[in-house]
C-alpha positions in Angstrom: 83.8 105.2 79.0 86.4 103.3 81.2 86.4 104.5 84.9 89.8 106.3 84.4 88.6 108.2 81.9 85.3 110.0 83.8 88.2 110.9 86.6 90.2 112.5 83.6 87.0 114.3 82.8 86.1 115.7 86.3 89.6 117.1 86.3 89.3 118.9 83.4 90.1 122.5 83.8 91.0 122.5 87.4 94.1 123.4 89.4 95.1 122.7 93.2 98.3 121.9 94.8 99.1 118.1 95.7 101.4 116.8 98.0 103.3 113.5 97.1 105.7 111.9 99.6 109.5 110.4 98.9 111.0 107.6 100.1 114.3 106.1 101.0 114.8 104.2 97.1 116.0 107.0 94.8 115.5 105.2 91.8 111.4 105.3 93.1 112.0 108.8 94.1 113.2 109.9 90.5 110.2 107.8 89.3 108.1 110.4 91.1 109.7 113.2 89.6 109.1 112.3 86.1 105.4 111.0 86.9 104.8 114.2 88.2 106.6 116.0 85.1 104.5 113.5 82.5 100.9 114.7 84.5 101.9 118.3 84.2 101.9 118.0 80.7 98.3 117.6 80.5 96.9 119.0 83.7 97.1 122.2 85.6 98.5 121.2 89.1 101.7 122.5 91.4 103.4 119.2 93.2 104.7 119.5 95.8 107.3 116.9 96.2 108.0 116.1 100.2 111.1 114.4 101.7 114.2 114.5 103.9 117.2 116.9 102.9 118.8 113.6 101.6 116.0 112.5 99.6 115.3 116.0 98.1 118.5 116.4 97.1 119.3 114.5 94.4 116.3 115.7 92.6 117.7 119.4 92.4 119.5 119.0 89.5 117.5 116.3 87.3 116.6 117.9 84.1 112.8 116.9 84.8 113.3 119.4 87.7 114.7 121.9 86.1 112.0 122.4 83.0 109.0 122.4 85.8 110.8 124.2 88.9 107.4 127.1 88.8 105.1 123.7 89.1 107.0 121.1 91.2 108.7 122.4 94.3 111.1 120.3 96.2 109.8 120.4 100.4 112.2 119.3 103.2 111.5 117.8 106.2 113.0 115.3 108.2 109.1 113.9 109.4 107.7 113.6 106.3 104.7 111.1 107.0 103.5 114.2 109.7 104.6 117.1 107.7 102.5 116.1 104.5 99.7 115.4 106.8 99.9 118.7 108.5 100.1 120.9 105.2 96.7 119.1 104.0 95.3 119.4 107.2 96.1 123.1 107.4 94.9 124.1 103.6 98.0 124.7 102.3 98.4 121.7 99.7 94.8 120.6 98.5 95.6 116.5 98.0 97.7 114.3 99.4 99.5 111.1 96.7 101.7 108.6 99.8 103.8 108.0 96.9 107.4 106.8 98.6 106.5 107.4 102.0 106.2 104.6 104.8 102.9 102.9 105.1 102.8 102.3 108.6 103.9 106.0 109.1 101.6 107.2 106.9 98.4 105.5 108.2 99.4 106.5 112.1 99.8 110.2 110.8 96.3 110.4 109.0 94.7 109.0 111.9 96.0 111.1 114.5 95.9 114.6 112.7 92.3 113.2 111.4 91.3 112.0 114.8 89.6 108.9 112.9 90.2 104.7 113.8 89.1 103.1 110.7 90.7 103.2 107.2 89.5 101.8 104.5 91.1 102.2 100.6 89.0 101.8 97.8 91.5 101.1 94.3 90.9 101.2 91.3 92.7 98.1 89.1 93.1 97.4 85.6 93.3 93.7 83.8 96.1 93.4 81.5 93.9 93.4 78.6 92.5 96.9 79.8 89.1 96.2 81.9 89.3 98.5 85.0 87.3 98.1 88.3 87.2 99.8 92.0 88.8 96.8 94.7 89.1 96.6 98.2 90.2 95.8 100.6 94.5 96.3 99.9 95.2 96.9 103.5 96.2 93.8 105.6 94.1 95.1 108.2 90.7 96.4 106.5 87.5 94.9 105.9 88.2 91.5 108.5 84.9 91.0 110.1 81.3 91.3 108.4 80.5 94.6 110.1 83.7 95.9 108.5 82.8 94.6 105.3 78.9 95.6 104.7 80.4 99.4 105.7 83.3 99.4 103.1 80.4 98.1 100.6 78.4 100.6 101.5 81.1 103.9 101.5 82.1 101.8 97.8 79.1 102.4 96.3 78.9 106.0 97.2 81.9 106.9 95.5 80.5 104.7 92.4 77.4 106.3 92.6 79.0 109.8 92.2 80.9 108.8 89.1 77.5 108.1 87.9 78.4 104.5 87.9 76.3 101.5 88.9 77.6 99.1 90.7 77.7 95.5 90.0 79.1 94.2 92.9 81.1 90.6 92.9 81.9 89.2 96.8 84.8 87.1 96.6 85.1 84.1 99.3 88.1 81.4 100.2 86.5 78.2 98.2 83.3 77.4 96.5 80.1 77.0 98.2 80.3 73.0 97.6 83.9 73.1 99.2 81.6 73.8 103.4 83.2 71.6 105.6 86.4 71.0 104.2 88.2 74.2 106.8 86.9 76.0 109.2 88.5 79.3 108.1 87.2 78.8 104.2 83.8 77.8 105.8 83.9 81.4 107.7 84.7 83.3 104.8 82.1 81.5 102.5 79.2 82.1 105.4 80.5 86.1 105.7 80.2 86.1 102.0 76.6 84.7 102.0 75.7 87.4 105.0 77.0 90.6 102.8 75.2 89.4 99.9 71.9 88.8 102.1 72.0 92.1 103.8 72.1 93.9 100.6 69.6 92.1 98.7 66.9 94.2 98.9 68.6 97.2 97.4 67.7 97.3 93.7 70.1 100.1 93.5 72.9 97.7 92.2 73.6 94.5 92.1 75.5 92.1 94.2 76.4 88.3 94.1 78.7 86.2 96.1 81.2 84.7 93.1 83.1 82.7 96.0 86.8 82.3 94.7 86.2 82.8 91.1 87.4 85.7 90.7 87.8 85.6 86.7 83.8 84.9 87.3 83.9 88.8 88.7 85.8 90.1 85.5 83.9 88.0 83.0 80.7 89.3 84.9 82.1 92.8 84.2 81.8 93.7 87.9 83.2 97.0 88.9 83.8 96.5 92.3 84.9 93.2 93.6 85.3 92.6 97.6 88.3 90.4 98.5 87.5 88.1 101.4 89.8 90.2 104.0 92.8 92.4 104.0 95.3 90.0 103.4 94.1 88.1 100.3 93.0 91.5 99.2 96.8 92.7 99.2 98.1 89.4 97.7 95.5 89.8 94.6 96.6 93.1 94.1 99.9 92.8 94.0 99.8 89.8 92.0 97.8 91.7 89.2 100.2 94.5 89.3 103.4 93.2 89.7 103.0 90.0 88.3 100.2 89.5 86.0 101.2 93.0 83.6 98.0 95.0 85.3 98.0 98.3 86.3 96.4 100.4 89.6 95.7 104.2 89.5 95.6 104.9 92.8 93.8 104.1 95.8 90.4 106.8 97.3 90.5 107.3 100.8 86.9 106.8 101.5 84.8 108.7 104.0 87.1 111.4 105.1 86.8 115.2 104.7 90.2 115.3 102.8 91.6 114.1 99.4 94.0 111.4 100.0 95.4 108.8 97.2 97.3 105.6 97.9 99.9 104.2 96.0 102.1 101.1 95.9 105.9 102.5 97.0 107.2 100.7 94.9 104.3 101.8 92.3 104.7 102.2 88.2 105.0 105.4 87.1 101.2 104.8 85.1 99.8 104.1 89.1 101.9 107.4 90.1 100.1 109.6 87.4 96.8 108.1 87.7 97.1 108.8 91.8 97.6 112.4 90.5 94.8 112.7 88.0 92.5 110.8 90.8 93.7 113.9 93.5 93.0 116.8 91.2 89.8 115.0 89.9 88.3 114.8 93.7 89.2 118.1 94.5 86.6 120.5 95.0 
């Protein structure tokens, strides 16, 4: 069973109300709509679709509107990054998809209303030949020190572990062990590498290895969750999957907050909007 799939399962038979933010591109914004109209189909959900007067708009007469008006209701509000945010924090929606909505915005709004510091996204990625796997980190600035990095690991396999999954861990470096010595930087990433993989080696409940750059070694190894060496990188591989090399993403978990939160690309395929959607009503309790 692929890891999509077991979230498709957990969702079965349940309804909540999830909150998905717009954005200033209405083409992206229209995209929403008719993700949100495509997961309705199959799943019992309300979306509540937040944005500015000018962003909600448009949408009120799309015919994808129009057939799912008693599911999908169209929310107003000039602050949408806090106003989402607030509705979650409050109980009145029951997940949160960022969808559209600004990054930067979004991240400073969870934090404050959550009172929390640290972040951390845990996606789950696809090869364009269909093998899926849990990644992290995406955000620029997750995961940069080894501290940072045997705690992600370690709020990873937690949400593996209650998928029922074991995790086969590949930790991904800037160069081959032989290449020590040739930069300072790559040497730093190598040795963090080789730390991560020595503080967990005594835990037989999963495996992990230190694959250096290879990261084809990680998919031929059939890894399901592969550490990038920092934020950065980790954003550069993902997008070059997605948007280059005909991959998908389904979302992004939150990890180790009270709330159900899913991350998306804004600029996102409508497959990475729905599976965001069936990720939020799958982890809602």
């Amino acid at each position: 069973m692929k890891i999509l799939d077991k979230f498709t399962v957990m969702a079965k038979g349940k309804d909540a109300n999830i909150g998905i933010g717009l954005g200033g591109d209405k083409a992206h914004n229209l995209k929403i709509l008719s993700a949100a109209s495509d997961f309705l189909k199959e799943n019992n959900a309300t979306i509540h679709i937040i944005g500015t007067q000018s962003q909600t708009h448009h949408l009120l007469n799309d015919p994808e509107y129009k057939k799912n008006d008693t599911r999908i209701s169209l929310v107003k509000s000039e602050e949408p990054e806090e106003y989402i945010i607030k509705l979650l924090m409050q109980g009145k929606i029951d997940a949160v998809v960022r969808g559209s909505l600004s990054s930067s915005k979004f991240l400073k709004s969870v934090k404050k209303q959550m009172n929390i510091d640290e972040i951390n996204r845990l996606t789950l990625l696809e090869t364009h030949d269909g093998y899926q796997f849990f990644y992290g980190p995406v955000g620029i600035d997750e995961c940069n020190n080894l501290e940072k990095k045997i705690a992600f690991i370690q709020s990873a396999v937690k949400v593996l572990n209650s998928l029922k999954i074991s995790p086969i861990i590949s930790v991904l470096s800037g160069g081959r062990k032989s290449d020590i010595g040739r930069d300072g930087q790559v040497d730093d990433t190598i040795k963090i590498a080789e730390e991560v993989v020595r503080h967990f080696q005594n835990d037989k409940s999963f495996s992990i290895s230190h694959d250096e750059i290879l990261i084809e070694k990680a998919i031929e190894n059939k890894s399901n969750l592969i550490i990038a060496p920092e934020g950065i990188s980790g954003n550069l591989i993902y997008r070059t999957l997605v948007h280059l090399g005909n991959g998908k993403a389904h979302g992004a978990i939150y990890m180790d907050i009270n709330q159900v939160i899913i991350d998306t690309s804004r600029v996102g395929k409508i497959s990475e909007i729905i599976g965001a959607f069936g990720l939020a009503l799958a982890l809602v309790n």
